[in-house]
C-alpha positions as CSV (number, residue, x, y, z in Angstrom):
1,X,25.0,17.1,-28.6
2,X,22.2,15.2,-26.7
3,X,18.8,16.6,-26.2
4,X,17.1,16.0,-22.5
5,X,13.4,16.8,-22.3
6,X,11.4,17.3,-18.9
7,X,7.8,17.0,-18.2
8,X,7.0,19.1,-14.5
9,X,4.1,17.9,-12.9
10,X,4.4,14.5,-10.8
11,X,7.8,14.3,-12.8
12,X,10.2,16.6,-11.8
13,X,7.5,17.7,-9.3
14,X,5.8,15.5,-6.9
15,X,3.0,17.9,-7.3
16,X,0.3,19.7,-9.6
17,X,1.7,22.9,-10.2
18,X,-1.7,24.6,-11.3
19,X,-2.7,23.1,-7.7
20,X,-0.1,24.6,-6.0
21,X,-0.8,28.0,-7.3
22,X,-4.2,27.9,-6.9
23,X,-3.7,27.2,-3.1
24,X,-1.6,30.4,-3.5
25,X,-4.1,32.6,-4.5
26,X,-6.6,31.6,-2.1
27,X,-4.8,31.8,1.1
28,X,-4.1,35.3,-0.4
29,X,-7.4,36.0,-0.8
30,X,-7.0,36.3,-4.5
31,X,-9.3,33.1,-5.2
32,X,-12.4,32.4,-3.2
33,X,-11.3,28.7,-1.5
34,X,-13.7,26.6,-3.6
35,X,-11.1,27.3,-6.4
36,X,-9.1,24.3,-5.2
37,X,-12.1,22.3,-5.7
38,X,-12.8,23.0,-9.3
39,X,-9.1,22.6,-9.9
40,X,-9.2,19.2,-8.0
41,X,-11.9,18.3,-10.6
42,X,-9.7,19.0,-13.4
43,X,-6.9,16.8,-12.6
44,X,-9.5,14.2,-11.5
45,X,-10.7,14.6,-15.3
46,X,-7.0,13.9,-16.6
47,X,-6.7,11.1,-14.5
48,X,-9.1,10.2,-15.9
49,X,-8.3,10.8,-19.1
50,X,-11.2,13.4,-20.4
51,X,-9.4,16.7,-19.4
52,X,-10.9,19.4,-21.4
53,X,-7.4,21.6,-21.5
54,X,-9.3,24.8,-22.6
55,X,-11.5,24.5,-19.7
56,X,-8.0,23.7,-17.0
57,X,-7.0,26.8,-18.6
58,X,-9.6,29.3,-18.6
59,X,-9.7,28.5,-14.5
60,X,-6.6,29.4,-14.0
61,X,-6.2,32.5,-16.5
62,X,-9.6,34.1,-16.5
63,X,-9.3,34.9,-12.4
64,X,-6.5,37.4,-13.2
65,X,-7.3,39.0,-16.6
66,X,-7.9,42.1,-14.9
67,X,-5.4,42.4,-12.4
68,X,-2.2,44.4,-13.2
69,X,0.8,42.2,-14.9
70,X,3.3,44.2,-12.5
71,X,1.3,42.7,-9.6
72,X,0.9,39.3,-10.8
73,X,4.5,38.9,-11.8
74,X,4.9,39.9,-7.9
75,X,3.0,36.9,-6.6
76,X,5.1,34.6,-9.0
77,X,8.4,36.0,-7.9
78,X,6.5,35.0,-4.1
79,X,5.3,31.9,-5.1
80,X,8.5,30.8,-6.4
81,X,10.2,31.4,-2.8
82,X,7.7,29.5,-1.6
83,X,7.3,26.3,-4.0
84,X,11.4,25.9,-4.0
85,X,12.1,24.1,-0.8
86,X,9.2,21.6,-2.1
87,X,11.8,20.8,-5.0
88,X,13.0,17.0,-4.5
89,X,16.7,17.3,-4.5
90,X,16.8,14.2,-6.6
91,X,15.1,16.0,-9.5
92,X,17.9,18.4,-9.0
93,X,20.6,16.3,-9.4
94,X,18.7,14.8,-12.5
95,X,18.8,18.2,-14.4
96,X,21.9,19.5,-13.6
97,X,23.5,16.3,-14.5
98,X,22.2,17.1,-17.9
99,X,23.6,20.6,-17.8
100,X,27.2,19.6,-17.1
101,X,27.5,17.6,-19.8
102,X,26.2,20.2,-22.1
103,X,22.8,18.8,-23.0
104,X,20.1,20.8,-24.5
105,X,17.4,21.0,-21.8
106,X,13.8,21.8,-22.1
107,X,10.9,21.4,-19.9
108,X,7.9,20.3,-21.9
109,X,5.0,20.9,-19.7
110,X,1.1,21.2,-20.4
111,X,0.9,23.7,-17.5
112,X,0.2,27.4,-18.5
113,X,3.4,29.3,-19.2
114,X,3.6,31.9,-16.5
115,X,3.0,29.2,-13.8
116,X,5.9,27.1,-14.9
117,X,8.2,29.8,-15.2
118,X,8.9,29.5,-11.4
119,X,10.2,26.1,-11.8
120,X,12.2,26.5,-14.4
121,X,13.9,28.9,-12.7
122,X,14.6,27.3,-10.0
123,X,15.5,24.0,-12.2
124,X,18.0,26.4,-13.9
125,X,16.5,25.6,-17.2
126,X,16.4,28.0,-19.6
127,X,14.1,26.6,-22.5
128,X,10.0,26.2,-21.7
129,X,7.7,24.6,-23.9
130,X,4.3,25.3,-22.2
131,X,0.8,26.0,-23.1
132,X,0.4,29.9,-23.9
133,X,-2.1,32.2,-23.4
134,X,-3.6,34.4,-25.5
135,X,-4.2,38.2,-25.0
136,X,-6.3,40.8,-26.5
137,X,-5.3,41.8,-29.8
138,X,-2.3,39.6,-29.6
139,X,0.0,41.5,-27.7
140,X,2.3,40.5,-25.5
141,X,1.0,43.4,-22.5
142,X,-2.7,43.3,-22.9
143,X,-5.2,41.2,-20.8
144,X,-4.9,37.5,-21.5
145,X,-8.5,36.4,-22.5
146,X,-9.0,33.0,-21.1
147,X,-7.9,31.0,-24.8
148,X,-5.1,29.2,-25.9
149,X,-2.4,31.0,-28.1
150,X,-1.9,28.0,-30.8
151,X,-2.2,24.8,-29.5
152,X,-1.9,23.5,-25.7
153,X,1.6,21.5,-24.9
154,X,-0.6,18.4,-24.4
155,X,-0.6,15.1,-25.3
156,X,0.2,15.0,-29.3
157,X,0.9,18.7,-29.2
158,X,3.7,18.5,-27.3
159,X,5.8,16.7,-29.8
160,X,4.5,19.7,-32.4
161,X,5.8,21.8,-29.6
162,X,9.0,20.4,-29.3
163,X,9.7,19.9,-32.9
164,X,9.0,23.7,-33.8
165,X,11.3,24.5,-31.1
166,X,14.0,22.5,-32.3
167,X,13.0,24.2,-36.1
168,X,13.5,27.2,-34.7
169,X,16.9,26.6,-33.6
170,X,17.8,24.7,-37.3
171,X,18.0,21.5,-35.2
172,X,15.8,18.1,-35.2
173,X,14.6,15.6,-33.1
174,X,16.6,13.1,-35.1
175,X,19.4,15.4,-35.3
176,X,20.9,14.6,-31.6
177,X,23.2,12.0,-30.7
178,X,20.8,10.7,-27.6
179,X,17.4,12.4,-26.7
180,X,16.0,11.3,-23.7
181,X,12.3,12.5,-22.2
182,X,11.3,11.7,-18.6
183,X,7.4,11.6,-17.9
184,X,4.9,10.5,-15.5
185,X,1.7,10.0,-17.9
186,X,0.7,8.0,-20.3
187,X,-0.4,11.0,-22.5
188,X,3.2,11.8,-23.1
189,X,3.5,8.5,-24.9
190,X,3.8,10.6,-28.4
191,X,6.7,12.2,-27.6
192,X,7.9,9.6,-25.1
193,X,8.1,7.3,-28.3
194,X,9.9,9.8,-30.6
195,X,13.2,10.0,-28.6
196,X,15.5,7.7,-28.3
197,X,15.5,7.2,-24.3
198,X,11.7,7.8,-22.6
199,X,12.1,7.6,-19.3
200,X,9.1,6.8,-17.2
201,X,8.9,8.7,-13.5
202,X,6.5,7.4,-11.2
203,X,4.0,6.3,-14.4
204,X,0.7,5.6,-14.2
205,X,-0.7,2.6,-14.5
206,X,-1.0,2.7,-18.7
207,X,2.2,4.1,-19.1
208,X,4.0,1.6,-16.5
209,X,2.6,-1.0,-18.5
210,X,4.2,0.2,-21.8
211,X,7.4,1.3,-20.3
212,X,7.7,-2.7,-18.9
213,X,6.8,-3.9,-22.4
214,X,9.0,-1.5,-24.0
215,X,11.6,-1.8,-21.6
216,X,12.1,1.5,-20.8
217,X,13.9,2.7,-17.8
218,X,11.1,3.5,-15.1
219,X,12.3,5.5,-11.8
220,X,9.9,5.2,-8.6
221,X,10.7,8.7,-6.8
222,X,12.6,11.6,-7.2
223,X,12.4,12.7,-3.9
């Protein structure tokens, strides 16, 4: 079997998925409209390579703490409908070419779990590995409280992530014929080093410059 790992934003999405639900909420009047702002300043920070992950997401958890799960889970059934026609049908293809041949798929994502549900979804992918958040008293109804369950899927984490996973399923990372991640940052170079096959999709300027010295495959667009 061959393992086939994802990372979502600006990979498999030309787009900031925190971003794009963010402008959700404020054109429905859940966020006030300088919440795009602050969230612009975040991913300026992880550009730039000083993203305080806690902080990314507390702003987009502590917003809805006390609005009703049932009513939340309605927007992300909505905002699903409305992200999936902005879904490059390259990226598609990509995927479900892993699926027919039977790979294990997982997307590996630093976004907060219940806004990268929607794509996986609509990916077809049925394993997540995101960064979780934690609720009151630990329980998986109560009001999230603006923290971190465990550690964030981010940067060095997200190999933890992914190795637990595989634990959990009595596999390992060096267990699988071919394991291939496809990524778009340089703070993926952890895990992007610990398959066999990294992939680098539309990389940034540190990772391009690895991925050419490494001679990794590097693919311009998924569009």
């Amino acid at each position: 079997m061959n393992l086939a790992l994802f990372d979502l934003d600006h990979t498999l999405i030309p787009f900031d998925s925190g971003m794009a639900w963010t402008q959700y909420l404020v054109r429905r009047g859940v966020l006030p409209a300088q919440a795009e702002a602050r969230y612009l300043e975040h991913c300026r920070l992880h550009v730039a390579g000083t993203l305080d992950i806690h902080a990314m997401h507390r702003a987009c958890v502590l917003p809805l703490a006390a609005c009703p799960r049932s009513e939340v889970s309605a927007w992300l059934q909505d905002f699903g409908v409305e992200v999936a026609p902005r879904l490059p049908a390259a990226a598609r293809v990509l995927v479900d070419a892993h699926l027919r041949r039977g790979d294990l798929c997982a997307i590996v994502t630093a976004t907060t779990r219940f806004i990268a549900e929607p794509f996986a979804r609509l990916f077809n992918v049925v394993h997540l590995l995101a960064t979780e958040p934690a609720t009151l008293g630990g329980r998986a109804d109560s009001a999230w409280t603006g923290d971190i369950q465990g550690e964030p899927c981010f940067r060095a984490h997200k190999l933890g992530h992914v190795s637990r996973w595989l634990e959990q399923m009595g596999q390992h990372l060096d267990g699988f014929e071919s394991s291939t991640f496809y990524s778009d940052s340089a703070s993926d170079l952890p895990l992007l080093r610990a398959v066999t096959h990294a992939v680098a999709v539309r990389p940034d300027q540190r990772l391009r410059a690895v991925a050419e010295s490494a001679g990794w495959r590097v693919i311009e667009d998924l569009a």
